[in-house]
N, C-alpha and C positions, 0 to 999 in steps of 0.2 A: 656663731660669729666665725666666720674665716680667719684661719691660724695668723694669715700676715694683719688683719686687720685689731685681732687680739695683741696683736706683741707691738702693737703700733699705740694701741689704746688700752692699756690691762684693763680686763675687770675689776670690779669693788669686792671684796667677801662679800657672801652672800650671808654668813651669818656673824654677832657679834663676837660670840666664842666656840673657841674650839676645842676639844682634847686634843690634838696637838696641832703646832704648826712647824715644818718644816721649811728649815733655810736652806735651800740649794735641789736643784732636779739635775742632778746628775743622776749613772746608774744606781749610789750609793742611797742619795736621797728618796729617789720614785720607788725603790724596791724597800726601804721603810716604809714607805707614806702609801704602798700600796698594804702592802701584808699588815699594818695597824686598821687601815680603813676595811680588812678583812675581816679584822677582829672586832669591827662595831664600832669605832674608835671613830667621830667625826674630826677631818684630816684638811688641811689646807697647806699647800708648797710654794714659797715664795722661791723663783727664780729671777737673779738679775738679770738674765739674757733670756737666752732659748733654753728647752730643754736640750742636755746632754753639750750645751756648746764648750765648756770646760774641757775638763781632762777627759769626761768620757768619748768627746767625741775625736779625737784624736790618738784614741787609745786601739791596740792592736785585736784587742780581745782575747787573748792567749790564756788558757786555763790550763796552767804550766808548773803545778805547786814543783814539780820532782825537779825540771830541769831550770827551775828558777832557785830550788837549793842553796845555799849559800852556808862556808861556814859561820858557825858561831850565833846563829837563828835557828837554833831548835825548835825553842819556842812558837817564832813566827812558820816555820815548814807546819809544824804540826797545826796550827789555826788554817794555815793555807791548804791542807789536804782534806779539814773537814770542810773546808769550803768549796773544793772539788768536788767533795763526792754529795753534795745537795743540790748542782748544775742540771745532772741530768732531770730530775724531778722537775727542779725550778722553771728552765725550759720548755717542757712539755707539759706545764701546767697554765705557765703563759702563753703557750702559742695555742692552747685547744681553749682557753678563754676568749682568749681575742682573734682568732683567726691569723695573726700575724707571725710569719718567720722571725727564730731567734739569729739563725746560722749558727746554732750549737752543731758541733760533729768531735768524734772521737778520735781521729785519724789517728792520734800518737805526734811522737817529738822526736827530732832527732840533731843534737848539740854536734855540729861536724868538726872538727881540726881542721885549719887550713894548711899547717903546716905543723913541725917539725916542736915547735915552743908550744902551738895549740895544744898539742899528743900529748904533752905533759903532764900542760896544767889538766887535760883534762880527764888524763888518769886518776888525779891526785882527786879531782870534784868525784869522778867514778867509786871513786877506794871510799871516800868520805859518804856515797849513796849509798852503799852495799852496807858498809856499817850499821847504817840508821834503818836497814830494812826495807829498803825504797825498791822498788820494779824497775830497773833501769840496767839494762844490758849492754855490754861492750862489743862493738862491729867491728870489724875488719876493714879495710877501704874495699873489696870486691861484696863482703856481706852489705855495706851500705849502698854503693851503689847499685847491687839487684833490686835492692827498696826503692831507692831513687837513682833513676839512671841517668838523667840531670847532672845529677853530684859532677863537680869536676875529677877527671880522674887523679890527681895529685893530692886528693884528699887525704890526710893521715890516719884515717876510723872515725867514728861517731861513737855517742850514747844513745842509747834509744829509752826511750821513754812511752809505753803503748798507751799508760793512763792519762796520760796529758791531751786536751784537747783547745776549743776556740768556739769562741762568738762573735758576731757582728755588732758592737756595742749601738751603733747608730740605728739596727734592728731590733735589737734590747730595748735602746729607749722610747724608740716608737711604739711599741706593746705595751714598754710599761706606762706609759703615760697614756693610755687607752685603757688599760688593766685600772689602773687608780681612777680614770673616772666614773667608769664604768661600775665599782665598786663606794661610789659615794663621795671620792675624793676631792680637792677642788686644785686646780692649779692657775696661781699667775704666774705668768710671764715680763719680763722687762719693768722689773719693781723690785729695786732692792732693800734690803732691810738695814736698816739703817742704826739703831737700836735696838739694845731688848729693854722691856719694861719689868718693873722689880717693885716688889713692895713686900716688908714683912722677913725676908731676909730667901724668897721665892719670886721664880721668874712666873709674871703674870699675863705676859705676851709681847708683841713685837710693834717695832712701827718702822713702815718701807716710806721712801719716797713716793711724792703724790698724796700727800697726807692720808697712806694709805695705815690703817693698823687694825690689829686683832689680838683679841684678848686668850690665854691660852691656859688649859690645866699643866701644858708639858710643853717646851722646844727645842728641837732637836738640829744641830748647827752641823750640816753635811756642807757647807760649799765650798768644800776642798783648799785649793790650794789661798782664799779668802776668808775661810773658817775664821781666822783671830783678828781680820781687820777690822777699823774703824770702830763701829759701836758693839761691834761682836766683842770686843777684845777689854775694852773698856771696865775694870772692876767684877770681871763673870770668872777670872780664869782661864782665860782659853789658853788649851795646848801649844807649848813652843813650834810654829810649823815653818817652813823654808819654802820657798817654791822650788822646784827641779823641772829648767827645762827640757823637752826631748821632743826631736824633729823626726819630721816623718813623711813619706812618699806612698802614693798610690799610684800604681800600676795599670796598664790595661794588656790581657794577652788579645793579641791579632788572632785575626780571623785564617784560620790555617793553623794554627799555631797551638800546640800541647801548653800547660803550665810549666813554669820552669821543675815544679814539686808538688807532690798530693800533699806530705805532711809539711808541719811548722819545722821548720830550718830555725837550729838557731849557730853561731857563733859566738866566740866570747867578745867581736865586734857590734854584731848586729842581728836581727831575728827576719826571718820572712815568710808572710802569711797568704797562702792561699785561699781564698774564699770565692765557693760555688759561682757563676754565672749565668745567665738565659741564653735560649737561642740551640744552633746546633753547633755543634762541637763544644767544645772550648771557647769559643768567641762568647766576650761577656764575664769573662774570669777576673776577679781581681787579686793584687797581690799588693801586699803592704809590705812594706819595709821600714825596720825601724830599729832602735829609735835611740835617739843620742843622748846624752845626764849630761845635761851644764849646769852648771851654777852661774848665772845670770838676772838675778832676781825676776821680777815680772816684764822681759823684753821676751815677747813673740815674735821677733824677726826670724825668716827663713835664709840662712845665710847660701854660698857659695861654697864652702868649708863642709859647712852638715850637709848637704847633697850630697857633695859628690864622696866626700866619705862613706855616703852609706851604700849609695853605688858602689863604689870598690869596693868593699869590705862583703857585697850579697854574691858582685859577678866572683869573686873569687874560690867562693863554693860551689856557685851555678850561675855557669858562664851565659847561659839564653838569657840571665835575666836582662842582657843588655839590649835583646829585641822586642822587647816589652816597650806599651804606648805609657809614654809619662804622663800621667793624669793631674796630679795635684801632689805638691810640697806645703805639710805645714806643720807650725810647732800650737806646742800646749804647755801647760804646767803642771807637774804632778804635784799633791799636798804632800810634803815629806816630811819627816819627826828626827829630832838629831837620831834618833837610831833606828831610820826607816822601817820601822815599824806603827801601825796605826795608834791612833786614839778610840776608844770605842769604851761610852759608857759613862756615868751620873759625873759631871765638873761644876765646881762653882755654886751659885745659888742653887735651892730646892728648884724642881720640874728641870733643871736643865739638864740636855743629854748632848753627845759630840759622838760623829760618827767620824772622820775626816782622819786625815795623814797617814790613808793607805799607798801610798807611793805606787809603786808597778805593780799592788795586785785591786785595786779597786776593782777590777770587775770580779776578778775571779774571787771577792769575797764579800759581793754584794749580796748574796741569798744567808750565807751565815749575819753577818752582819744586822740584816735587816731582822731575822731570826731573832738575838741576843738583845738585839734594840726593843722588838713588842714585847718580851719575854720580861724587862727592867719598866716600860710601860705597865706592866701588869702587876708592879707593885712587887716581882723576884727580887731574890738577892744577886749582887753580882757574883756570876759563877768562877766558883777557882781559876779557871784557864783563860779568865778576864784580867786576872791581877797583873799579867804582864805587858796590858796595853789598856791599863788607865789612866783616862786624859792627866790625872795628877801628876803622875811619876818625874815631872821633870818641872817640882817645883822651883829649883834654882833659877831656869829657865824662862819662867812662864809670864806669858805678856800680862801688865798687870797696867 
């Protein structure tokens, strides 16, 4: 069936149960719902929309654990570094299954000062890397700009970051949703799940719109920043989550025209991401910029305000970004946790799991994630370095 004709008319399950079903085809959910269908696990993925239309698809792809750093997240760095270092693998496992490009590359990171108050703070983030052991080196403004000659020159230094790299999330999710069926997986589209069914004091499956339903051993509630609504949320537990929005612009470089940057540019304003293009030269290059944290509950409006912010806030590190072809502006919703940090792990009734409220590293911790998820499928215990992001923790909180 033709993809637009499927997400116009979902399919029915094809069977009546499953060992699990999955709520949400974002990156986080397809990269569960494939690596369990890996393991022999019969897999069906309920999406309300399209795959990836959520947060992944509007997501930068930045695999940034170093310069994403933050104090007072020790915890959350160290989950984000082991999720770093299973990318490369991950990638090059999916793209020699299916044929299809990740846009993984390693290029490195580099956190620029734009000024004089940047220098500062970003010593202070710098003193705070070096402590924890982290690869991340202090530039000069002439050291960074021979890396990137772009840089404006009034820059105050960078951090460099070599292990940090990027993906093309909307690449990602096309493989993996080829990778899962490929491996036996089923997915609808534009059917949302509307309940979970319970008996016995265990979740025994779901029921979507379209009097669609499936009976399940296990289900695993990935739809991000939607995870706790409606029937989701209803007497299961679900984790306290918030929506965070963040806006964002895609680029076109011209034809003639170099990138403004090889590596990911970040500032304490804004990030911007280069990614490969077709054709000769440079022509065909994209570049993402991004991305703004509102609190706004669930409004995806692209305002006046979040553009042109993030345009000032990119040209003032790299001024060509202003000759760049404006492609598209748009927002999303991160799933975020009062203490953005994810949920990930067994909540609420027997069989039910929660992967969701990875705020800004959803992608970069979809390979671990989906990891710890078939690992707690197969009957594991939750691993010590899970205790700090179980959906529980924030019973005071939790939708009930």
């Amino acid at each position: 069936m033709p993809a637009e004709a499927e997400h116009i008319h979902p399919p029915a399950p094809t069977r009546s149960a499953y060992d699990l079903v999955v709520i949400g085809a974002g990156v986080i959910g397809l990269s569960c719902a494939w690596r369990a269908a890996q393991a022999g696990l019969s897999v069906l993925v309920f999406e309300r929309d399209a795959p990836g239309a959520g947060a992944t698809g509007v997501a930068a792809g930045m695999l940034a654990p170093i310069t994403e750093a933050d104090f007072g997240e020790e915890a959350l760095l160290e989950l984000n570094l082991r999720g770093r270092g299973l990318w490369g693998g991950f990638a090059a496992e999916l793209e020699e299954l299916t044929g299809m490009a990740s846009g993984y590359a390693d290029g490195g990171a580099l956190v620029v000062a734009a000024d004089r108050d940047d220098r500062e703070e970003l010593h202070r983030l710098h003193d705070f890397q070096r402590r924890l052991g982290l690869d991340a080196t202090w530039l000069t403004t002439r050291e960074c700009r021979a890396l990137e000659p772009g840089l404006a020159p009034r820059v105050g230094g960078a951090i460099l970051a070599p292990q940090d790299g990027q993906v093309n999330p909307r690449a990602v999710v096309r493989a993996l949703t080829a990778a899962l069926r490929s491996a036996g997986g089923e997915l609808i589209c534009a059917a949302e799940v509307t309940s979970l069914e319970t008996a016995g004091g265990r979740v025994t499956g779901v029921r979507a719109d379209g009097d669609r339903s499936a009976a399940a051993s296990a289900v695993l509630v990935a739809a991000g920043a939607w995870s706790n609504g409606g029937g989701l949320a209803s007497g299961c537990g679900a984790p306290a989550l918030r929506p965070v929005k963040g806006q964002l612009l895609e680029l076109r470089v011209r034809r003639g025209h170099l990138p403004p940057a090889e590596r990911l540019i970040r500032t304490p304003r804004c990030y911007i991401v280069t990614r490969g293009g077709s054709g000769e030269g440079a022509a065909g290059h994209r570049v993402v910029i991004g991305a703004t944290m509102e609190e706004q509950g669930f409004d995806t409006s692209v305002t006046a305000e979040g553009v042109f912010g993030l345009l000032e806030a990119a040209r003032e590190v790299l001024p060509e970004v202003g000759e760049l072809e404006l492609l598209s502006a748009r927002a999303g919703l991160r799933p975020s946790t009062p203490d953005n940090a994810p949920a990930i792990g067994r909540g609420g009734p027997d069989g039910l799991l929660w992967a969701t409220g990875h705020h800004r590293n959803g992608v970069l911790l979809a390979p671990l994630t989906a990891r710890l998820i078939v690992d707690l499928l197969r009957g594991g215990p939750t691993p010590p370095e899970l205790h700090a992001f179980d959906p529980d923790r924030f019973d005071s909180l939790r939708v009930v």
